[in-house]
N, C-alpha and C positions, 0 to 999 in steps of 0.2 A: 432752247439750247441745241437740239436735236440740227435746228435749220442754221444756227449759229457756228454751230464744231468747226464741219472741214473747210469755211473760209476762215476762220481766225486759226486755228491750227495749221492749214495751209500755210496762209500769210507768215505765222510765226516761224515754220520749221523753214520755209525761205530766207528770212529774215537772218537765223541764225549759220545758215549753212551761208549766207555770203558773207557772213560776219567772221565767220569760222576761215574761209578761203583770204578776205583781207588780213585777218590775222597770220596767216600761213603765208602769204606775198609779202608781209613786213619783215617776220621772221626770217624768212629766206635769204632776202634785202639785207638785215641785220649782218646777219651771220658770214654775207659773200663779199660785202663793201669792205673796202681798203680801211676805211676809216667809220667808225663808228660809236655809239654812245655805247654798246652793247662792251660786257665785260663776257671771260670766257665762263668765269662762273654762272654766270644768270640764263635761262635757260626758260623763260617768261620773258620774252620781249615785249616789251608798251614804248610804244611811241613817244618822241616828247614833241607832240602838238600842239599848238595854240590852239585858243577857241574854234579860231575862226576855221583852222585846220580839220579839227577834227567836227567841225557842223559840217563841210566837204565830204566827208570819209562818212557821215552818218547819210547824207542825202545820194551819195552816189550808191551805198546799200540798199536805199530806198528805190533807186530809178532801177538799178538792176534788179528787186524781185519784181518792180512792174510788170521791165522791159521782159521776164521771162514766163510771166502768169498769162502776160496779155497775148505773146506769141509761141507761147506754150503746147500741151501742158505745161509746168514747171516741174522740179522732182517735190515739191509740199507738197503739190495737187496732185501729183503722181503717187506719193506716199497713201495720201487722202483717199485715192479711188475718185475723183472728180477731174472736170473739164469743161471747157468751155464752149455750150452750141448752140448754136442760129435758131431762125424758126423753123420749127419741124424735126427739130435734133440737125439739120444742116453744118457743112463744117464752116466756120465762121471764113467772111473773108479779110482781105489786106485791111480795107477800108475799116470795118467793124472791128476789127483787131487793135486799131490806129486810133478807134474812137475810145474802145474800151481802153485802151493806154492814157489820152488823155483825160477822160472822165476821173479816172483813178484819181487821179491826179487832185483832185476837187474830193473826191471821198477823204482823201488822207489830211487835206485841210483843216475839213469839218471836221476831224477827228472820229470819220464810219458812225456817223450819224445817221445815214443811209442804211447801212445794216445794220444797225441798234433798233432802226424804225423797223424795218421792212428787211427782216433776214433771208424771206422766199424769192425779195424781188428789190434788189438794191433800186438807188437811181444810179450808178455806174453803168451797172448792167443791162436794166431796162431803157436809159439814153443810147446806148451802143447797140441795143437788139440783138444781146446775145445774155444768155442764162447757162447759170453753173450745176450740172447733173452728175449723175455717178458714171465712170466708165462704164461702158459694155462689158459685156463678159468677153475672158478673151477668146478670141477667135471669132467673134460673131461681127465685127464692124472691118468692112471689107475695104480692100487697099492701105491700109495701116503703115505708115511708113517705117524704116527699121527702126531701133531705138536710138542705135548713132544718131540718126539725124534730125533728131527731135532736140526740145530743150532739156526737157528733163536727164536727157540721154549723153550730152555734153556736159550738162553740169556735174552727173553723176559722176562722169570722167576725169573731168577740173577737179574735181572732189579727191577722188581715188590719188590721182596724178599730187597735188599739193599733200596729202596726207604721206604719202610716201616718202615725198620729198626731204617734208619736214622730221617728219622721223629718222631717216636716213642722218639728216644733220644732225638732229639732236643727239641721237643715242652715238654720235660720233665715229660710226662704221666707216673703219679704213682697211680698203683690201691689199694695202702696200703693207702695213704692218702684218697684215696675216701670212701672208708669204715672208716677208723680211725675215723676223721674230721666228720660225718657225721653226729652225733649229732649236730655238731653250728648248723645246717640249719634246725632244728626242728621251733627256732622261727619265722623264714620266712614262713615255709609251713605252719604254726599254722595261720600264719595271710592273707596269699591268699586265704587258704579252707576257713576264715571267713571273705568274705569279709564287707566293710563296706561303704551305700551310704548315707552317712550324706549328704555331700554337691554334691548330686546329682543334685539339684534342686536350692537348697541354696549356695552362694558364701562362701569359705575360706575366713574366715576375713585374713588373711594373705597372699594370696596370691591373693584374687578378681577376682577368677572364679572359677567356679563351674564345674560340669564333662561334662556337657553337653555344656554351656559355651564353654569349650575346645576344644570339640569334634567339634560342629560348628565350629569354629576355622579351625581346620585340615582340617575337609574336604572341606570348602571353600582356604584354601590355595594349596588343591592340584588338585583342580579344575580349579584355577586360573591360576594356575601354569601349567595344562595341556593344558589347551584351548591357551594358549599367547605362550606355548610352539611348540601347534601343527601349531598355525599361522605361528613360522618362521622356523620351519624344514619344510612344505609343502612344498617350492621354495626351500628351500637347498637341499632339497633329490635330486631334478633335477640335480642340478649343483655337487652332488656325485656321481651320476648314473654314469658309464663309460661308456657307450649304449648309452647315451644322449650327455652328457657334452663332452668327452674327443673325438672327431670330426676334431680339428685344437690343432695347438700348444697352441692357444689360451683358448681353452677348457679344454687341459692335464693341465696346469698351474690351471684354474677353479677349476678344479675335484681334484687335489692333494691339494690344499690350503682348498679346503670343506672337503675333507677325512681327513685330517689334523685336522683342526680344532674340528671335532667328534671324533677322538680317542683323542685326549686330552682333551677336557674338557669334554669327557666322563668316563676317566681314574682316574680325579680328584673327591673325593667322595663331596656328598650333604654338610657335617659335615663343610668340610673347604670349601667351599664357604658360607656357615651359617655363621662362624664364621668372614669370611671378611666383608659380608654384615651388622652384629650385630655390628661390629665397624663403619662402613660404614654409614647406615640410623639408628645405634639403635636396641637395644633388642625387639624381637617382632615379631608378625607374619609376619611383612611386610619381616624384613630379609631373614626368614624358607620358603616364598612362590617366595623371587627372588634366592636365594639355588634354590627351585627345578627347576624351571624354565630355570635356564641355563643347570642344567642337564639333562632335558629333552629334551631342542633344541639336545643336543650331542646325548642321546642314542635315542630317535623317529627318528633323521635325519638319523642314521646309520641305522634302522632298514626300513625307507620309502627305502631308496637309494636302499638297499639291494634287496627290492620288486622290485624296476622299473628295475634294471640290470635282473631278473628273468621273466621277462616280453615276452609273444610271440612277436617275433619279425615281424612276417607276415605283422598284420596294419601296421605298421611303416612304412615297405619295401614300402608297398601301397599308401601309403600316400605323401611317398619321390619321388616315380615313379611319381604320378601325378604333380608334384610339389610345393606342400604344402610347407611353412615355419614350422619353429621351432614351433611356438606359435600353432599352428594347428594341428602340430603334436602330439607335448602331451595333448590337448582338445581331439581328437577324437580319436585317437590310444595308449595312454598310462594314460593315467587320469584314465579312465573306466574298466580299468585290475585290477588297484588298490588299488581303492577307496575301495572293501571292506574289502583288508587286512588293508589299514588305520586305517579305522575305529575300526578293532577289535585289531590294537595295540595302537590304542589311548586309548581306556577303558580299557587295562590292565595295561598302563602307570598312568593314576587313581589310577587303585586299588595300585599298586607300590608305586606312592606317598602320597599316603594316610599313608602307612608303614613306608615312609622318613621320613613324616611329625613329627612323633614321636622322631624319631633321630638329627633330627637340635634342637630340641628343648634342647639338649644335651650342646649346644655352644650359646643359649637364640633365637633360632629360632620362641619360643610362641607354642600355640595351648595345646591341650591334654596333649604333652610329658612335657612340663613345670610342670604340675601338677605332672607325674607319676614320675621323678628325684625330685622333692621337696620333693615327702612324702617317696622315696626312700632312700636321704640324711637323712632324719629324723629318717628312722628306723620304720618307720608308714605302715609296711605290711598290716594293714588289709584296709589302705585308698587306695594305691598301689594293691590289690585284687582285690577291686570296679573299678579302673581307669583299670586294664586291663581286667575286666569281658566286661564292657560298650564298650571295644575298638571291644574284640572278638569278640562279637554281630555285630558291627560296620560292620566287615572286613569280617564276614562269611554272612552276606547281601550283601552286595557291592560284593562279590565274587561270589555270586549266579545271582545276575540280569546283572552283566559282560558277569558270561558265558554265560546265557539264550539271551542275547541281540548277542554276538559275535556269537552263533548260529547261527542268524536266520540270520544276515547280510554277514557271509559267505559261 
């Protein structure tokens, strides 16, 4: 597998990147023709090909990763760290480049038969007298043409160039409209540059809290929500660590079911677990502060794990030699490696949720953001000024004594 990887990996992530760029010339297509199948809702173009159409569209993604491995690098092979050289590591020529092109051609037949056989030494490659090695390191292989004018170098470009494009259309960016339109938003800007702190102090009769009120609010929810969060990711980082946990069958089982459970409920945003918990216990802060809370066990547990895998491994070794248990092991050899990146992503999980805290408030999470959507909904810019002046303040404090405290502890 080792001699297998960077040509089928290679091949693949070519494979996909012109697959990706045909998709991106359809859409394009789609989107600028007079007349089309495309609807302005649908925002996934597919083609409507015949067979015979799209065995075309599949074989011409085929001859272009050929055409760019054989006269290459390509950017797979580039991603890969491989290439393609003569005998002697020589840089192949036209000829040999022409042979390996067609050769391919016959590997892909067979279905890489050739490399199932003979992963160190195809017959593509050994007919053509050319073999597939690791880049040089850089800087040592003299004359190196720039990257423009390589393959890998224009594809990367095609890439960049169609990715923008396409997004640009999708996400529907009109700079007519921003300029046209751009009078409505006088009344907005008129009423944040004025802001107003009526009930800084004093409660909204209609709503029964005030800015500060609020504010208290948020930042005890995302404090609460840090501390309870950094309780139950401490011991789960353990058990995602794969340095740690993944040890017996017993542990790989541990370690995938902990890793598991951090990318998903870390993938899941704060808003809708707000919103479950608001139907759940009620509108309020209590919901906005168990939001962040389960968010936080997901993203601190992935970000502790990530530390302890990063860890010198020497105590360990040391520790195992002697024979120390588990519990022993992570007190004395991996606890104290840690402890102060812990700490310096616990206070920026804070200041993070502090930012959420605004956002649950979106689906009746409570605190500050309650206010700042109320007087939003209303059309009340200059109240909506005061509530994010009060926050700025808030967030450019807290962000200051964050970083001066993660300083000194790292």
């Amino acid at each position: 597998m080792k001699l297998l990887r960077p040509r089928l990996l290679s091949f693949a992530a070519d494979l996909f990147l012109w697959a990706y760029l045909l998709y991106s010339g359809f859409t394009l297509y789609y989107l600028e023709a007079l007349w089309s199948p495309w609807r302005p809702e649908e925002k996934l173009v597919w083609p409507a090909l015949s067979p015979w159409g799209w065995a075309v569209v599949v074989v011409g993604m085929v001859e272009a990763v050929l055409l760019t491995r054989s006269f290459g690098p390509s950017l797979g092979q580039r991603v890969l760290g491989v290439h393609l050289v003569g005998e002697g590591g020589r840089r192949p020529t036209f000829a040999q480049r022409l042979a390996y092109f067609g050769f391919s051609h016959l590997e892909i037949l067979v279905l890489g038969a050739g490399v199932w056989l003979n992963p160190q030494n195809p017959w593509h490659e050994r007919w053509a007298g050319l073999r597939l090695e690791p880049l040089p390191p850089l800087g040592s292989e003299a004359r190196r043409p720039p990257w423009y004018r390589t393959a890998y170098g224009l594809t990367a470009l095609l890439l960049i160039a169609a990715t923008l494009a396409v997004g640009w259309r999708l996400t529907e960016v009109d700079l007519q409209k921003l300029v046209r339109f751009a009078p409505k938003s006088l009344r907005i800007w008129r009423g944040l540059t004025n802001p107003s702190f009526e009930y800084l102090f004093r409660p909204d009769p209609r709503i029964k809290l005030s800015f500060l009120d609020g504010l208290v609010q948020s930042l005890y929810m995302a404090l609460l929500a840090t501390v309870a969060g950094i309780v139950v990711a401490f011991p789960l980082s353990f058990a995602g660590a794969r340095n740690i946990a993944a040890r017996s069958p017993f542990g790989w089982l541990l370690y995938s079911l902990t890793r598991g459970f951090f990318n998903v409920f870390r993938a899941v945003e704060s808003v809708f677990w707000a919103s479950i918990f608001a139907i759940w216990v009620g509108f309020g802060p209590f919901a906005g502060s168990m939001a962040l809370f389960i968010h936080t066990i997901a993203a601190l547990g992935k970000l502790f794990s990530e530390q302890v895998e990063h860890i010198d491994p020497g105590p360990v070794e040391a520790l195992t030699a002697t024979g120390a248990n588990l519990l022993q092991i992570l007190r004395y050899a991996v606890v104290p490696q840690v402890i102060p990146q812990f700490l310096a992503f616990s206070l920026y999980r804070w200041d993070i949720n502090l930012r959420m805290a605004t956002v649950v408030a979106l689906v009746g999470g409570g605190g500050i953001g309650q206010l700042l959507f109320e007087y939003k909904d209303d059309l009340q810019w200059n109240l909506v000024g005061g509530v994010i002046i009060l926050f700025m303040v808030t967030v450019w404090i807290m962000d200051y004594v964050s970083g001066w405290v993660r300083e000194k502890i790292v």
